[in-house]
C-alpha positions as CSV (number, residue, x, y, z in Angstrom):
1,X,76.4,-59.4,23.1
2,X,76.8,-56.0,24.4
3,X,73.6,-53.4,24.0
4,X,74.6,-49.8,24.0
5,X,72.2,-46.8,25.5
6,X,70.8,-45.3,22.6
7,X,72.2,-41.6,21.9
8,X,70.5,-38.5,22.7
9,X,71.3,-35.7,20.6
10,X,70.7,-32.1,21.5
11,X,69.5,-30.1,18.9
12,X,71.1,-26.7,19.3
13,X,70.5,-24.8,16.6
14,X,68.9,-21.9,17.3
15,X,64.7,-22.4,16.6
16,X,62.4,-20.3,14.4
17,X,61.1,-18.2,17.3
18,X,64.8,-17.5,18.2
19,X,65.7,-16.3,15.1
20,X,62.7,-14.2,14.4
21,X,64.0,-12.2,17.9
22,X,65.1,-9.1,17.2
23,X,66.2,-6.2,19.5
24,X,64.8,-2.4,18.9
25,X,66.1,0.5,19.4
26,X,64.6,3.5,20.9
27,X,63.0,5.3,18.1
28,X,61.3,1.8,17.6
29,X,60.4,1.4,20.8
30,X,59.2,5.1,20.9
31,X,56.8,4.7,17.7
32,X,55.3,1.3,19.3
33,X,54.6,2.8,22.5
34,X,53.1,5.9,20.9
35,X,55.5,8.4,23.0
36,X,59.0,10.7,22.0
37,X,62.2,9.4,21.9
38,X,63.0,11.9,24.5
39,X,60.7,10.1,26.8
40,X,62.3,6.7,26.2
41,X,65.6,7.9,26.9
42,X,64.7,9.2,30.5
43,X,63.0,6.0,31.3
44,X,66.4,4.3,30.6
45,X,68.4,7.1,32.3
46,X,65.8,6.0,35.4
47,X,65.9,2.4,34.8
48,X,62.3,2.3,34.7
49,X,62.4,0.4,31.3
50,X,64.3,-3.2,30.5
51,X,67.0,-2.5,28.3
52,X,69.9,-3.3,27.1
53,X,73.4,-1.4,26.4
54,X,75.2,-2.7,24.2
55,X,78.6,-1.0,23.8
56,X,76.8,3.2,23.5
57,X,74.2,1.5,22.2
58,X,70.9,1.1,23.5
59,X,68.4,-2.1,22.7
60,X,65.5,-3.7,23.9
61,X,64.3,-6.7,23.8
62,X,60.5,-7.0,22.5
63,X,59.4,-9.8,24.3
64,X,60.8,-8.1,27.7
65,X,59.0,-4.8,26.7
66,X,55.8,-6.7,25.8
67,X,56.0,-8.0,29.9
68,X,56.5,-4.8,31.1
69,X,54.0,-3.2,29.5
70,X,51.3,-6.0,31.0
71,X,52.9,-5.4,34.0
72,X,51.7,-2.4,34.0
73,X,48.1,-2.5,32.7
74,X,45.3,-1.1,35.2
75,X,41.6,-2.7,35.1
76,X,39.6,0.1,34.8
77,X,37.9,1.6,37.9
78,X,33.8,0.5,38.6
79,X,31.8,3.9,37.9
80,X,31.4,5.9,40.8
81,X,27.6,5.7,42.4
């Protein structure tokens, strides 16, 4: 009697947090960080932002903007004595 491994299947449909991803674009990006589109545009020019390019089109990706901006969180100083 021959026993046969069973099957894995990889499910590789996209999942719910996967479709739910969308990429901005800079007059989004510009209203959520509370700054011009002007502004946005010379942190891409200066690659100072993640970003994307997509053909002339520029993109980010939330999640990607979300690190950067914790990357760049300051604690606040202790009160001088």
């Amino acid at each position: 009697m021959r026993t046969t491994a069973p099957q894995t299947h990889l499910d590789v449909r996209p999942t719910q947090t996967d479709e739910q991803r969308h990429l901005i674009d800079v007059p989004t990006l510009a209203q959520r960080l509370g700054v011009t589109q002007r502004f946005i545009r010379r942190l891409t020019s200066e690659d100072r932002v993640p970003f994307l390019k997509i053909g002339k089109f520029i993109r980010f990706d939330p999640l990607d903007i979300d690190r950067w901006v914790d990357e760049r969180k300051r604690s606040p100083s202790p009160p001088p004595r």
